[in-house]
C-alpha positions as CSV (number, residue, x, y, z in Angstrom):
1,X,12.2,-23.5,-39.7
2,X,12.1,-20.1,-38.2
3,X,9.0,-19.0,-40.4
4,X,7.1,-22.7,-39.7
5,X,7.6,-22.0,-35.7
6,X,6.7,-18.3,-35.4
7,X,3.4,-19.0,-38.0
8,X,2.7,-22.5,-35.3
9,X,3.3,-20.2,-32.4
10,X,0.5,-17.5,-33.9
11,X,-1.9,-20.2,-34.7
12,X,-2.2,-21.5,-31.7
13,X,-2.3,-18.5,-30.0
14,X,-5.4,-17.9,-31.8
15,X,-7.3,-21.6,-32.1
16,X,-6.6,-22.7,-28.3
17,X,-8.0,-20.3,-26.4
18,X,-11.3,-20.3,-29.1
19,X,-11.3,-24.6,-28.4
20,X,-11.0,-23.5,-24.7
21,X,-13.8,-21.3,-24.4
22,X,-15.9,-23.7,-26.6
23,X,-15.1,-26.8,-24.1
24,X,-17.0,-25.5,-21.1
25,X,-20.9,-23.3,-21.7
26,X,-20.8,-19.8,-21.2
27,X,-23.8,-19.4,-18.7
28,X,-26.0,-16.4,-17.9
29,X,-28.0,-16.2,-15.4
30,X,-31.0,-13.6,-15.2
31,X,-33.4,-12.3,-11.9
32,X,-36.4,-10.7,-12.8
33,X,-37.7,-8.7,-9.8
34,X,-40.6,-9.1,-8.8
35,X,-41.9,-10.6,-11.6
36,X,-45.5,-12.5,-11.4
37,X,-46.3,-15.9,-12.2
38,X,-49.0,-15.4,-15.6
39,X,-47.1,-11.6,-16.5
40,X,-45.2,-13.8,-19.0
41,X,-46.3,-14.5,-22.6
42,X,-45.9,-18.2,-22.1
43,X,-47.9,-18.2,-19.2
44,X,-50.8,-16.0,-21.1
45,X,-49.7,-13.1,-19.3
46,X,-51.1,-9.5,-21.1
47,X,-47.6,-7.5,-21.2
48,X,-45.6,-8.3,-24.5
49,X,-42.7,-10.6,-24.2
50,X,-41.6,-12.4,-27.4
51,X,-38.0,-12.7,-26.3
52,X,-38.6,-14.5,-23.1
53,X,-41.4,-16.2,-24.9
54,X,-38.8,-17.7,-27.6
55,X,-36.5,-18.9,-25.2
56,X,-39.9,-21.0,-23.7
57,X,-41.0,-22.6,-26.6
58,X,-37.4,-23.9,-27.9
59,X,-35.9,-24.5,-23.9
60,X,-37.4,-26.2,-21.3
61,X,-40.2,-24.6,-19.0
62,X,-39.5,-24.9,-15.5
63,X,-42.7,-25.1,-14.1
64,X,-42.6,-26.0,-10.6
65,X,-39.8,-23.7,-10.2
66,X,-39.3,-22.2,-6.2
67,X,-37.7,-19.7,-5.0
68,X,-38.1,-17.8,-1.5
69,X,-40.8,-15.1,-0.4
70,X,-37.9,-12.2,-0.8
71,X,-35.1,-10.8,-3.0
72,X,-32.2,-11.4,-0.8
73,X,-32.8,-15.1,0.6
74,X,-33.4,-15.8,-2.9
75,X,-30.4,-14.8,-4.3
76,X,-28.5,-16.2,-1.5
77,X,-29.6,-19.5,-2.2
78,X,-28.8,-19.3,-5.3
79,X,-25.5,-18.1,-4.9
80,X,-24.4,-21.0,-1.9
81,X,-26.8,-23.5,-2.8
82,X,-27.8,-23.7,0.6
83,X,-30.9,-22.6,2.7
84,X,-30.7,-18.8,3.7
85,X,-31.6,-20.3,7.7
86,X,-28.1,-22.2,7.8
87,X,-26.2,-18.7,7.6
88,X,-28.9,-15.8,9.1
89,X,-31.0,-14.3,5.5
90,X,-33.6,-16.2,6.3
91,X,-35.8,-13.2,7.3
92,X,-36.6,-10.3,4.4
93,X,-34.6,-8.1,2.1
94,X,-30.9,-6.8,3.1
95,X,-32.3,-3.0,2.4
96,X,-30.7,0.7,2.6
97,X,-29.9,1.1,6.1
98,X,-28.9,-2.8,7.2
99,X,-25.5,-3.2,7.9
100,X,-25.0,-7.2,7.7
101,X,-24.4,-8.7,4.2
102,X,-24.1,-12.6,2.9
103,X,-21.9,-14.2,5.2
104,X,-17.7,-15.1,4.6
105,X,-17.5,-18.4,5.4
106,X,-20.2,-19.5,2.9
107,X,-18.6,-20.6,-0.6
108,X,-20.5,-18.5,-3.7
109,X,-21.2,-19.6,-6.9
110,X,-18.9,-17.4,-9.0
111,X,-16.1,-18.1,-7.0
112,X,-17.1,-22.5,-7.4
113,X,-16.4,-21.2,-11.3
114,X,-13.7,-19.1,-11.2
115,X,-11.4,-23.0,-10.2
116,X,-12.7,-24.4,-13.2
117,X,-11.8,-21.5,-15.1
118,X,-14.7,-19.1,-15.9
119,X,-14.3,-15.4,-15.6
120,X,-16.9,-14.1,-13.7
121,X,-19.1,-10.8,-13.7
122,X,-22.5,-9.7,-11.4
123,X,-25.0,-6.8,-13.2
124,X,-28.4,-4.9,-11.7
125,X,-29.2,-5.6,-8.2
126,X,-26.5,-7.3,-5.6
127,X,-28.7,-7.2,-2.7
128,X,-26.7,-9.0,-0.3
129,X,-25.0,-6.6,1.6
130,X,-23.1,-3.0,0.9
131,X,-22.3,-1.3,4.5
132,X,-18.6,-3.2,4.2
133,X,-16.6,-3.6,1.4
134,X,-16.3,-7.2,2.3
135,X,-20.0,-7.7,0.8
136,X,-19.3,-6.5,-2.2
137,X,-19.6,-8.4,-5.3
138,X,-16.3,-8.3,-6.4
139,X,-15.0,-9.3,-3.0
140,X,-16.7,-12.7,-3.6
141,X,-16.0,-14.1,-6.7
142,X,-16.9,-11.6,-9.4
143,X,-14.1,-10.2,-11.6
144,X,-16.4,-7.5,-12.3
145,X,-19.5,-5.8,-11.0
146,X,-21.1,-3.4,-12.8
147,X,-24.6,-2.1,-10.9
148,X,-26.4,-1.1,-7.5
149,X,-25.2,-2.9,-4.6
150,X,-28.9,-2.2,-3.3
151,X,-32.3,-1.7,-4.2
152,X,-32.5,1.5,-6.4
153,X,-35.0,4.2,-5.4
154,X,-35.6,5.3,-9.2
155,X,-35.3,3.4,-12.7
156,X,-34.7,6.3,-14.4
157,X,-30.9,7.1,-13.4
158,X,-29.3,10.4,-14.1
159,X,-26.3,12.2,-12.4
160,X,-28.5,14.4,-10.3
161,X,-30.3,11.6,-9.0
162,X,-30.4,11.9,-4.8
163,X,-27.9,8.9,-3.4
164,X,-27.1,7.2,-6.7
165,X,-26.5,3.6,-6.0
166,X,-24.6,2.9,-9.0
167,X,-21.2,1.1,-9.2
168,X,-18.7,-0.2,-11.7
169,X,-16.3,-2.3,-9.6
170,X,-15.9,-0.8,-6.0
171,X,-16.4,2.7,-7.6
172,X,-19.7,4.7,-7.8
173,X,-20.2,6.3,-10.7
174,X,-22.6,8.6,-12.4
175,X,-25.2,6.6,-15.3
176,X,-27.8,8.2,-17.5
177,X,-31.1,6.6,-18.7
178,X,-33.6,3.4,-17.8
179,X,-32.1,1.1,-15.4
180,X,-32.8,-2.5,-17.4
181,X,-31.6,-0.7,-20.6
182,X,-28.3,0.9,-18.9
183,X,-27.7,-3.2,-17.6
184,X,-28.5,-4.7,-20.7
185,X,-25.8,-1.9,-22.8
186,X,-23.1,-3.3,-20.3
187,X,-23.4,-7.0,-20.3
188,X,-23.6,-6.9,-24.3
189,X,-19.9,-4.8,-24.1
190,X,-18.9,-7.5,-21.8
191,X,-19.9,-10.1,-24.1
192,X,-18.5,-8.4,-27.0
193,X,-15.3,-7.9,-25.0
194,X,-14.9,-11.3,-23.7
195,X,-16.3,-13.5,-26.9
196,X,-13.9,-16.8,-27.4
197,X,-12.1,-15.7,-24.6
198,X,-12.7,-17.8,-21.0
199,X,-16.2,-19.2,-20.7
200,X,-17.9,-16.8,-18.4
201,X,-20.4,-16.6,-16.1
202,X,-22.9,-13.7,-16.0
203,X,-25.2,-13.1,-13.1
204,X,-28.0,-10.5,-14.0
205,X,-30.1,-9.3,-11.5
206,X,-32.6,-7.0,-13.2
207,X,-34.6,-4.4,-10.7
208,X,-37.4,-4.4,-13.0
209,X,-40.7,-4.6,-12.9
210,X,-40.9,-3.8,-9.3
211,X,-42.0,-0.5,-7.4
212,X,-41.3,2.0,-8.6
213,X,-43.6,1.6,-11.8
214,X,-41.7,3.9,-14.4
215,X,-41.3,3.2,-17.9
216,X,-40.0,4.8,-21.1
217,X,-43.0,6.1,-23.3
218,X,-41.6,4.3,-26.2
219,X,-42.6,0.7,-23.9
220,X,-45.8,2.5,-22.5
221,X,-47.5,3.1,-26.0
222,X,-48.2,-0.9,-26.4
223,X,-50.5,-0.4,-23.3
224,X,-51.9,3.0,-23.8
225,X,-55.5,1.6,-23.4
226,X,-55.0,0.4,-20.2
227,X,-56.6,3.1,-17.7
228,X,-54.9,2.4,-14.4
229,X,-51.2,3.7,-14.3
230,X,-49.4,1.9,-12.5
231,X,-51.0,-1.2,-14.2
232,X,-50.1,0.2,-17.5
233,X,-46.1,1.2,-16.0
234,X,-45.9,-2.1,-14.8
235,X,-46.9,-3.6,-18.1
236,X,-44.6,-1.4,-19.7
237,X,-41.7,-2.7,-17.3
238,X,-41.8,-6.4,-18.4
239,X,-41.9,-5.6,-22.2
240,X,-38.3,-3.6,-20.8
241,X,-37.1,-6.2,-19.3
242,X,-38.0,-8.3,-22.2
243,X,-36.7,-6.1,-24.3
244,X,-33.2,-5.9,-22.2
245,X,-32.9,-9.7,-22.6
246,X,-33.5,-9.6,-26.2
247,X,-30.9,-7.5,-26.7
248,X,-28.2,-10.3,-24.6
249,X,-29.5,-12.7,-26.7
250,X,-29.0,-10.5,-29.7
251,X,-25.1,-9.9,-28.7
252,X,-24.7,-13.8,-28.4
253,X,-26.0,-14.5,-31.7
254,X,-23.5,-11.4,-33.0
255,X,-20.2,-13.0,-31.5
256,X,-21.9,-16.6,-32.3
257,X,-21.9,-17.7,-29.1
258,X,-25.5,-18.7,-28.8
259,X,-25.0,-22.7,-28.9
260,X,-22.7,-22.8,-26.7
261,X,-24.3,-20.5,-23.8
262,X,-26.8,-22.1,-21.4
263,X,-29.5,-19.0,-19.9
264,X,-31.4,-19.3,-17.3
265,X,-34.0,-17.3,-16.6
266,X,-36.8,-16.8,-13.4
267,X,-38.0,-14.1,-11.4
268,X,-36.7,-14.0,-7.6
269,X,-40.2,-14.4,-5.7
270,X,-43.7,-13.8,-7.0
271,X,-45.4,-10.6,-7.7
272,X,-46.0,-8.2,-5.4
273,X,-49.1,-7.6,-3.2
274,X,-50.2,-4.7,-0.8
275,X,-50.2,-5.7,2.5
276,X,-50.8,-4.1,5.6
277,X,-47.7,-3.3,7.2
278,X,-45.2,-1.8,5.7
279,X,-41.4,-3.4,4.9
280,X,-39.6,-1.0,3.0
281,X,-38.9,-3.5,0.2
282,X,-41.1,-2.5,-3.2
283,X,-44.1,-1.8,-1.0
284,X,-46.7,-1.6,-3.9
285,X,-50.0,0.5,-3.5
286,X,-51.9,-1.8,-4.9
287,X,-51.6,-4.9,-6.7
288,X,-50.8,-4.8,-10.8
289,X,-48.5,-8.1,-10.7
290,X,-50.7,-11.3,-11.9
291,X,-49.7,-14.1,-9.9
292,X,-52.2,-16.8,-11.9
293,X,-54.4,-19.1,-10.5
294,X,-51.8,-19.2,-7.2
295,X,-52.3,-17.7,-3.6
296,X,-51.2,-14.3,-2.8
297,X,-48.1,-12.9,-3.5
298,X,-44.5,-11.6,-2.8
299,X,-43.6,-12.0,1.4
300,X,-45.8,-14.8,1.7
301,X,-45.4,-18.5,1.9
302,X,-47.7,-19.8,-0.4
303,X,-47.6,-20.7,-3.9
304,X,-48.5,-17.0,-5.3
305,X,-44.9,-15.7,-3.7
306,X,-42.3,-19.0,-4.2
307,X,-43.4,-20.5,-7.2
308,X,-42.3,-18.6,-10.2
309,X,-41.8,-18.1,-14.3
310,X,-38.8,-19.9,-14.7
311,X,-37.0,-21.4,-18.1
312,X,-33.4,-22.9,-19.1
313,X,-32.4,-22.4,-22.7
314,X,-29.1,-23.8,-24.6
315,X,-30.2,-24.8,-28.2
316,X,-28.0,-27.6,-28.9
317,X,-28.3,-29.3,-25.7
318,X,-31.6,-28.6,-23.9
319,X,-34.5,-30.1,-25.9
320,X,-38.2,-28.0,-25.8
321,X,-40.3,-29.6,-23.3
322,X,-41.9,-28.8,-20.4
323,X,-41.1,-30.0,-16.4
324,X,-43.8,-30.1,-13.5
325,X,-40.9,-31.3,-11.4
326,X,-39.8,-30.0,-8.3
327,X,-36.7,-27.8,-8.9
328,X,-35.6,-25.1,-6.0
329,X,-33.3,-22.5,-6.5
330,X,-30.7,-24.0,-4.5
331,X,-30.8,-26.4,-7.2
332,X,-28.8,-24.5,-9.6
333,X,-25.6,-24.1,-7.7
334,X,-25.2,-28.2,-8.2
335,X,-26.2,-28.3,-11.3
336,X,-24.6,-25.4,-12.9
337,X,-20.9,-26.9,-10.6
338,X,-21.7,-30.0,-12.5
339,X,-22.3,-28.1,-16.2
340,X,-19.2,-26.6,-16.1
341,X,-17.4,-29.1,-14.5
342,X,-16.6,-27.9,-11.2
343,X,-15.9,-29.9,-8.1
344,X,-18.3,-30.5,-5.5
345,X,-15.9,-32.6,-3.7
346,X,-15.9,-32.0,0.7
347,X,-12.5,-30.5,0.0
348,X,-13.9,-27.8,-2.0
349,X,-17.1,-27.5,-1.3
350,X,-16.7,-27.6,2.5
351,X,-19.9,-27.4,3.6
352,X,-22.5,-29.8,2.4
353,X,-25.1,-28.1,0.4
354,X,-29.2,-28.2,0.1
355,X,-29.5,-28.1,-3.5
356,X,-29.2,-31.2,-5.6
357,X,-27.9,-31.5,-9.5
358,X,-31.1,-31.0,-11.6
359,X,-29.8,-31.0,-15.4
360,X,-31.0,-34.0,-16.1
361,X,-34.9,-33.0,-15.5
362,X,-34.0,-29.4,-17.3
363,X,-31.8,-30.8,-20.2
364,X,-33.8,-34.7,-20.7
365,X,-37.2,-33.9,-18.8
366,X,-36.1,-37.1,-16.5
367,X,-37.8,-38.0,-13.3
368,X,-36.3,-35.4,-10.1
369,X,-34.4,-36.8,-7.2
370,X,-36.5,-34.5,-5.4
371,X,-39.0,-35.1,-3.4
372,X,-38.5,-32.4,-0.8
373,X,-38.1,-28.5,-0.3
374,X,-37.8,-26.3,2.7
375,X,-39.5,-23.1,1.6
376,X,-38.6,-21.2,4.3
377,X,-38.0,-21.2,7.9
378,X,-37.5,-18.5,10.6
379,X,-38.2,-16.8,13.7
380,X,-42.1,-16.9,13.1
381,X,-43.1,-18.9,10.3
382,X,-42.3,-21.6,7.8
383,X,-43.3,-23.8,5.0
384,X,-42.1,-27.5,3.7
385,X,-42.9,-29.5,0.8
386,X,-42.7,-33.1,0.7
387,X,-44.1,-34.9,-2.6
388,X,-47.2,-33.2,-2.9
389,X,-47.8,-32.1,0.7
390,X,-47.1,-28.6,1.5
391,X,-47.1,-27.7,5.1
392,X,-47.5,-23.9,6.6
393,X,-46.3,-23.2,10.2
394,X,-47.1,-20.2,12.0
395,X,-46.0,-20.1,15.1
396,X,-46.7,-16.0,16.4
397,X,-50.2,-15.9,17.9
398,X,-52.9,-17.1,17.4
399,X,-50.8,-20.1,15.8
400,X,-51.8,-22.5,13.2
401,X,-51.1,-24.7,10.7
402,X,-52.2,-25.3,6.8
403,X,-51.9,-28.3,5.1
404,X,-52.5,-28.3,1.3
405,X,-52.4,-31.4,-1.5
406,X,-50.4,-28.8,-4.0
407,X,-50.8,-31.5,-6.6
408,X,-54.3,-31.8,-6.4
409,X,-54.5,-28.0,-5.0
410,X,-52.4,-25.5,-6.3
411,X,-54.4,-22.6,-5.6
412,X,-54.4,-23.7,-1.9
413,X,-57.8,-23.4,-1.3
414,X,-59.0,-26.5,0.8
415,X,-56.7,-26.5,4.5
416,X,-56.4,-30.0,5.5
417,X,-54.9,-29.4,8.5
418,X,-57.7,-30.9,11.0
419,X,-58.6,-33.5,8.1
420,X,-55.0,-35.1,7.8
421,X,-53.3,-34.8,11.6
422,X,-51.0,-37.9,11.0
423,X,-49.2,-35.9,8.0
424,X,-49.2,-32.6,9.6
425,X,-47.5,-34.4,12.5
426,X,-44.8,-36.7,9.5
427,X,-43.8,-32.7,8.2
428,X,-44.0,-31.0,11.7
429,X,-41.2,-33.2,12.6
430,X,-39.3,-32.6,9.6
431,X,-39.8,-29.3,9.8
432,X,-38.9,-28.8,13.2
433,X,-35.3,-30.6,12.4
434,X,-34.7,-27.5,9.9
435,X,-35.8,-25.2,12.8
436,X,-33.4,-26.3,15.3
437,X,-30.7,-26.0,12.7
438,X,-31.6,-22.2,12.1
439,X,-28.8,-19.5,12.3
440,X,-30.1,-16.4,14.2
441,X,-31.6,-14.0,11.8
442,X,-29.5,-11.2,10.6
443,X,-32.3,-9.1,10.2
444,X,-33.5,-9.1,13.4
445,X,-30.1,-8.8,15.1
446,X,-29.9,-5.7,13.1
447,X,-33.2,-4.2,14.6
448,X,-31.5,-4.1,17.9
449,X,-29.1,-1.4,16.4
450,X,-29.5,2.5,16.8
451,X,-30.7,3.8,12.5
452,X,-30.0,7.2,11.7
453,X,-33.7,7.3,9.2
454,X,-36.9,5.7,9.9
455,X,-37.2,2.3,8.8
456,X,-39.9,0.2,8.6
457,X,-39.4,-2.4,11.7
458,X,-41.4,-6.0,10.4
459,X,-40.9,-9.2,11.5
460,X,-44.3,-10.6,11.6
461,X,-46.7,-12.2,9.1
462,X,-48.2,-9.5,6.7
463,X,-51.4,-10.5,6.1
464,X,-52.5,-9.1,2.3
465,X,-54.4,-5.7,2.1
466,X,-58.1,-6.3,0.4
């Protein structure tokens, strides 16, 4: 009887947590930065990128995905499922020498998980906040954190490299080699590490492809015919960061984890553009990204800089197809909750959020329950989509507005502002109700405060360089 218990004991030591882990998805979710609209395979783009490609054709294409103009109110969407203007990260990137970070108060995604029982890790770029340990990532909701709390100044990392930004945990450490391929080396030990363990949730916020455009040769030789250099680096940088997420991919098919992982994948604003004034935030010299048939680019408000490459793959329960709903990025913390059965409920989720559940358009191709997003609002400027009216506000001098039928318009080139008053008037309101619930920008706050470097002070629209 002794011998029956202790053989019971050992096997279900060894099925239950396997039938756990297998009862909710692992998920994994993965930035690009910087990353334009067409510079995808799937989208006809000229860099190489079968792995992203793959996960295209057999998931569902997301392809009126939006994010917002910049790297940090875009992932703090993401992370509250809430617009950036309710808590101050409305304006720009959080960049070296700002001292405010994502605030308290606001509930992240990782730690939604962790009550319904998913470890949790962050990779690559954090970008919402390092001057106090209280922003770090493993101070909200990550178990474990293993990348630059900022934007790094280099992609090729090396111990002698002049302020490393480089942590594991809430330690900085030395790292040697390319910056995607040090990221994607990690998650793939976590993964091997954690297989049929707790479902887990992976945030991966690659730096790459923006400024700096560097490259290992071994990428560059695909585009060796391509004169311009930084075109060529940048080229080089997507088949990287393709090749980074064909390794993760690899590493869930190793540990057989692959059906039962849903991976989502977009880039956190368009690609970027030169403009005229400086920000500090991947300032490129000129323009290499290819944002398609849309308007402008990154740090803008239209199409070119918020609507983005986007996909969701899970083989055995997300069919191919592909969506021209609209999704926003605040989308995903409903509907990844709802996934992995989290709660929602006012008692947990105390403040009532923007984004609604969307796996039913992603995972069926149904019909969206939305029929609105706020692209962004702050001190200066804003946009808001409702249907298939898009309405730009800018409100410095001279002050104007745009009005643009994206369904019938996407490369917003007819303004139908002085054409259609009654609807600019119907969305000015609406719009104006999202202004007066506006937090006071973090960013600007932190202008008022004494730097010890020069730093570029912006807070106007940037009007793109010819």
């Amino acid at each position: 009887m002794r011998l029956y218990l202790l053989a019971l004991f050992f096997i279900l030591n060894i099925i239950l947590p396997a039938v756990a882990a297998d009862s909710k998805p692992n998920i994994i979710y993965i930035l690009a930065d910087d990353l334009g609209w067409k510079d995808v395979g799937f989208h006809g783009g000229v860099a190489k990128t079968p792995n992203i490609d793959l996960m295209a054709k057999q998931g569902a294409r997301l392809e009126r995905f939006y994010t917002l103009p910049y790297s940090t109110p875009t992932r703090a969407a993401l992370l509250t499922g809430r617009y950036p203007l309710r808590y101050g990260l409305q304006m720009m990137s959080i960049l070296p020498w700002n001292t405010y970070g994502i605030s308290e108060t606001e509930r992240l995604l990782p730690e939604a998980l962790k009550t319904a029982g998913y470890s949790t890790a962050a990779f690559g770029e954090w970008r919402l906040g390092h001057a106090k340990k209280k922003f770090f990532p493993t101070e909200r909701g990550f178990d474990y954190f293993f990348g630059s709390l900022n934007k790094g100044r280099k992609h090729f990392k090396s111990s002698d490299t002049k302020n490393l930004d480089w942590w594991e945990g809430e330690e900085q450490i030395d790292v040697e080699g390319y910056d995607a391929e040090i990221i994607a080396k990690s998650v793939k030990d976590y993964i091997n590490d954690n297989a049929n363990k707790t479902p887990f949730f992976l945030y991966i916020s690659f730096p790459n492809p923006a400024f700096p455009f560097e490259a290992p040769e071994k990428y560059l030789q695909s585009y060796r015919d391509i004169a311009n250099k930084n075109q060529r680096n940048y080229y080089a940088m997507v088949s990287a960061l393709d090749y980074s997420v064909g390794k993760i991919i690899e590493s869930l098919r190793e540990q057989k984890l692959e059906n039962n992982t849903l991976i989502i994948f977009h880039s956190d604003n368009g690609g970027a553009v030169k403009n005229k004034y400086k920000t500090g935030d991947g300032d490129v010299p000129l323009a290499v990204a290819n944002n398609g048939p849309f308007f402008n680019g990154k740090g803008s408000l239209y199409e070119g800089a918020v609507r983005v490459p986007a996909l969701a793959y899970w083989p055995s329960k997300i069919k191919p197809q592909m969506t021209n709903e609209l999704i926003h990025v605040t989308d995903m913390y409903n509907t990844l909750l709802t996934v992995a059965g989290a709660s929602l409920s006012s008692d947990e989720q105390v403040k009532p959020t923007d984004g609604v559940n969307a796996w039913s358009v992603i995972s069926e191709g149904r019909l969206s329950a939305r029929k609105e997003i706020l692209l962004n609002v702050d001190e200066f400027r804003g946009a808001l989509i409702s249907n298939n009216w898009k309405l730009i506000v800018y409100a410095t001098l001279p002050a104007r507005f745009e009005l643009f039928n994206i369904q019938d318009d996407p490369t917003e080139e007819n303004n139908r502002s002085r054409t259609e008053p009654e609807i600019v008037k119907k969305l000015l309101r609406r719009f104006n109700d999202f202004a007066w619930e506006m937090a006071p920008s973090e960013y600007l706050k932190d202008l008022a405060r004494p730097h010890e470097n020069h730093a570029p002070i912006f807070w106007r629209n940037n009007p793109t360089r010819p």
